[in-house]
C-alpha positions in Angstrom: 0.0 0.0 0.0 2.6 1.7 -1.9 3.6 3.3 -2.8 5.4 4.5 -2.0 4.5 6.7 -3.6 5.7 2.9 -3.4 5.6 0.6 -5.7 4.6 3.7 -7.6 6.9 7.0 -7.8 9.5 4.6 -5.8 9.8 2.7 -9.1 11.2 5.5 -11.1 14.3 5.4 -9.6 17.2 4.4 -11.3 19.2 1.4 -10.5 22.7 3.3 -10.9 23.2 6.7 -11.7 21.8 8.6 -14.5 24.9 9.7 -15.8 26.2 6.4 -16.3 25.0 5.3 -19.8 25.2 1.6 -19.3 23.1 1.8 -16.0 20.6 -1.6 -16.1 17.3 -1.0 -17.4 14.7 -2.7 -14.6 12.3 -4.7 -16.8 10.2 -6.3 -14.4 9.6 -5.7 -10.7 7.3 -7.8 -8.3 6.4 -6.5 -4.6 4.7 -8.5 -1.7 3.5 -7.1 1.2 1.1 -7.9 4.1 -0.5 -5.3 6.4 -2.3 -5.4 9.2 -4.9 -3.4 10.4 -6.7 -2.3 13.3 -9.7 0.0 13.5 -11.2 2.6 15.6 -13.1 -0.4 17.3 -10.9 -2.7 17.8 -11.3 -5.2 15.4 -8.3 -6.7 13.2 -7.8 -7.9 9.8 -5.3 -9.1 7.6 -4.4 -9.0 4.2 -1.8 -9.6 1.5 -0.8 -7.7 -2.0 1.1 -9.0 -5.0 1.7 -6.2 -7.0 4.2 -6.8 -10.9 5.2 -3.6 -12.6 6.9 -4.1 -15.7 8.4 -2.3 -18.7 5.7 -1.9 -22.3 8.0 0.5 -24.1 10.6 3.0 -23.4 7.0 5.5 -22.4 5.1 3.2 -21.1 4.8 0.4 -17.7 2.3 -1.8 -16.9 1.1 -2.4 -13.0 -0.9 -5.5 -12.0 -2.2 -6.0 -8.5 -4.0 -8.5 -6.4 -5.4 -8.9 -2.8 -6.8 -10.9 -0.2 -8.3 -10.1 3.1 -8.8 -12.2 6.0 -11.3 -10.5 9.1 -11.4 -12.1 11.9 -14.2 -15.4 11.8 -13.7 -15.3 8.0 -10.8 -16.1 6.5 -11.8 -15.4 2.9 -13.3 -12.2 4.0 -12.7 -9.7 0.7 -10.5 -9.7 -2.7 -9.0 -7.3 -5.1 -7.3 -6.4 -8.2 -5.9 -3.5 -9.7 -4.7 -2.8 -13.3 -2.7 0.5 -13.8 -1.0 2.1 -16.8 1.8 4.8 -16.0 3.8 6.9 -18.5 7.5 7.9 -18.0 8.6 10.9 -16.2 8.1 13.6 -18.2 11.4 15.9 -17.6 11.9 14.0 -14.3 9.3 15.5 -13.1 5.8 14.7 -14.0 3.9 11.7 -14.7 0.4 10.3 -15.5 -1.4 7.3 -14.1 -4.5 5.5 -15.2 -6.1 2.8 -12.6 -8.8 0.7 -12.6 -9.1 -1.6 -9.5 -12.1 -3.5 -7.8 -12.7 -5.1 -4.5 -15.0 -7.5 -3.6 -16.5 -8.2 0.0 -18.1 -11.1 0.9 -17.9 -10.2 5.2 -19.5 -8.9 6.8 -22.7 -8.8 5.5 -24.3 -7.4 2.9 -21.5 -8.4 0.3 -20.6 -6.1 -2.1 -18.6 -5.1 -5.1 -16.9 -2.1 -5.6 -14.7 -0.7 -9.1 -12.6 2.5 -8.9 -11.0 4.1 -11.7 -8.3 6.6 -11.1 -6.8 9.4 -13.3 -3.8 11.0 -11.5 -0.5 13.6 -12.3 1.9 12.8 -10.4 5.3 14.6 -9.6 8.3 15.0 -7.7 11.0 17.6 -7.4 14.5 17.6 -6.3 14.8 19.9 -3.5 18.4 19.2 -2.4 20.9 15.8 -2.8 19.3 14.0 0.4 15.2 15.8 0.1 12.9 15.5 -2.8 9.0 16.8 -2.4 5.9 14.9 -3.8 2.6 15.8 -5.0 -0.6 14.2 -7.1 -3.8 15.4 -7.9 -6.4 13.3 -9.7 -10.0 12.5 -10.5 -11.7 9.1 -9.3 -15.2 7.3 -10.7 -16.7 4.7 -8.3 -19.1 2.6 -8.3 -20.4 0.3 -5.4 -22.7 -2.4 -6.1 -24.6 -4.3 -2.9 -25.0 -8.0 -2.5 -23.4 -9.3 -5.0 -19.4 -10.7 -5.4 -19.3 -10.2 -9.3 -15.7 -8.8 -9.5 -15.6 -7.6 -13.0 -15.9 -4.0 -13.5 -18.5 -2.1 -14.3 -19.3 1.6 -14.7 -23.0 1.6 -13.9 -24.4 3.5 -11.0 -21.0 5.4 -11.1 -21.3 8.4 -8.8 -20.5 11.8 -9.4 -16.1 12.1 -9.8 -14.2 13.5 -6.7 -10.5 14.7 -6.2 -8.0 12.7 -5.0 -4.3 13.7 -3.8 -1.0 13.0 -2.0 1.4 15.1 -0.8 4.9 13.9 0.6 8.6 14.7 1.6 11.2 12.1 1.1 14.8 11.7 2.3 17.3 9.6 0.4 19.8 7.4 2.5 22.6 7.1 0.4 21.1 5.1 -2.5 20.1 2.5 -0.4 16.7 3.6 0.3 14.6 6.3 1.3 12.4 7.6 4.4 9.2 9.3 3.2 5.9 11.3 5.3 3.0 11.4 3.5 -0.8 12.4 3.6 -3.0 11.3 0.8 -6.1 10.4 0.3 -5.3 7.2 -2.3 -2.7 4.4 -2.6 -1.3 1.6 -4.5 -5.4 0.1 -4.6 -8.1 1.5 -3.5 -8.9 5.3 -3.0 -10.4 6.9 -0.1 -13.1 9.7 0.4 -11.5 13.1 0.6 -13.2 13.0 4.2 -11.0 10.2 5.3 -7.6 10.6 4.1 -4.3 9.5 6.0 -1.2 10.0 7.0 2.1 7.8 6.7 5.5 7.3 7.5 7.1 4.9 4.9 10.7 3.4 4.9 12.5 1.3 1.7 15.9 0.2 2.3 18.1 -1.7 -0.5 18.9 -5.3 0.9 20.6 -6.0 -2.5 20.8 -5.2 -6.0 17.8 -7.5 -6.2 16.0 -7.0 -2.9 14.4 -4.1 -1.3 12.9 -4.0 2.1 9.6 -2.4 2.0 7.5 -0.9 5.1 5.2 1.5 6.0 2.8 2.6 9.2 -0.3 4.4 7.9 -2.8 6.4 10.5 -6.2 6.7 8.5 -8.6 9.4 10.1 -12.1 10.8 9.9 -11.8 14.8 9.0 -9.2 15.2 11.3 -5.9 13.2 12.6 -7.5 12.2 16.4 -10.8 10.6 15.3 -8.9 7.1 13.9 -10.6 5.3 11.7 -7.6 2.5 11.1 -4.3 2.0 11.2 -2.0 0.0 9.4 1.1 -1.7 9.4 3.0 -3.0 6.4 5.9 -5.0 6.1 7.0 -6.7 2.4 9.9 -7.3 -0.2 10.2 -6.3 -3.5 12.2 -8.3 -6.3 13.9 -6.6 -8.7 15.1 -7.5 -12.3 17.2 -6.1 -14.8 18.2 -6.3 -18.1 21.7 -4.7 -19.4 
């Protein structure tokens, strides 16, 4: 969940640096995380993200996504899946992401599907050698379908469109990683209302040249940071691999 922007914006950095003209290009990249989450009640949950990101063309990479959820009583509790194009970085600085994902709920009850699709800028500036600032705005359609588990998506009964955003600071460590603090109202899956957006404190750290350790703690809120709504915990890897 991310996104980083992980496995987002953190997968436009390059594997050596820029200047060197036979840096490896990274064709393929594949993420697993779990999180767990508590909310304002109480109750815990569980789930687990496989997320590939790979290279279409020199503009162009491909992001697939899936998801399962376990709830306490229920392991097989919801589901998800996400498909996501994103364009290059346009002068470094800009880029533009298109997202459909869906979940599907089967507890507690009523069941329900849900599709999201997602049209975002996003960007990051160099602010110094160790700091770089973040930002995204974007547009999301959603629709949310009650007792039923179909999980293909579907447009109908779409509501009316509604921002989305993020906003972060990052600090490099040395090439090996990064510490980021952001506040956002969507991630690497599913959006959330502008009313409950959340704040997060994210850290990657290169294990390897194929291995990066990837964490975050999320505190999601209603309206305003001391009425919780969940928090999260995330702890994955992401493989990483390259071709000369």
């Amino acid at each position: 969940m991310a996104l980083p922007f992980a496995p987002t914006l953190a997968q436009d950095k390059p594997a050596t640096a820029p200047e060197d003209v036979h840096a490896p290009v990274e064709k393929l990249n594949l993420l697993f995380y779990t999180r767990m989450i508590r909310s304002a009640d109480g109750q815990f949950r569980m789930d687990e993200s496989l997320v590939s990101n790979f290279k279409l063309s020199p503009w162009l990479r491909l992001e697939l996504g899936l998801r399962h959820g376990e709830r306490s009583g229920k392991f097989l509790a919801y589901d998800g899946y996400k498909v996501e194009l994103q364009t290059k970085s346009f002068f470094k600085i800009v880029r533009f992401v298109a997202r459909m994902s869906d979940k599907i709920s089967d507890y507690p009850a009523p069941s329900y599907a849900e599709s999201n699709y997602l049209l975002i800028a996003e960007g990051k500036y160099p602010v110094s050698h160790a700091f770089t600032v973040m930002g995204a705005l974007g547009t999301v359609w959603s629709t949310h379908r009650d007792n039923t588990t179909d999980g293909l998506p579907a447009m109908k009964g779409a509501g009316d469109p509604y921002l989305t955003y993020k906003a972060g600071l990052r600090y490099h460590l040395k090439d090996k990683g990064f510490l980021e603090a952001t506040t956002g109202s969507y991630d690497v899956f599913n959006p959330y209302a502008l009313d409950s957006p959340f704040v997060q404190l994210a850290f990657d750290h290169e294990i390897s040249h194929r291995w990066t350790f990837y964490s975050y703690f999320r505190h999601q809120y209603d309206r305003h940071t001391g009425a919780a709504l969940n928090d999260f915990l995330c702890l994955g890897v992401r493989l990483h691999f390259f071709r000369q």
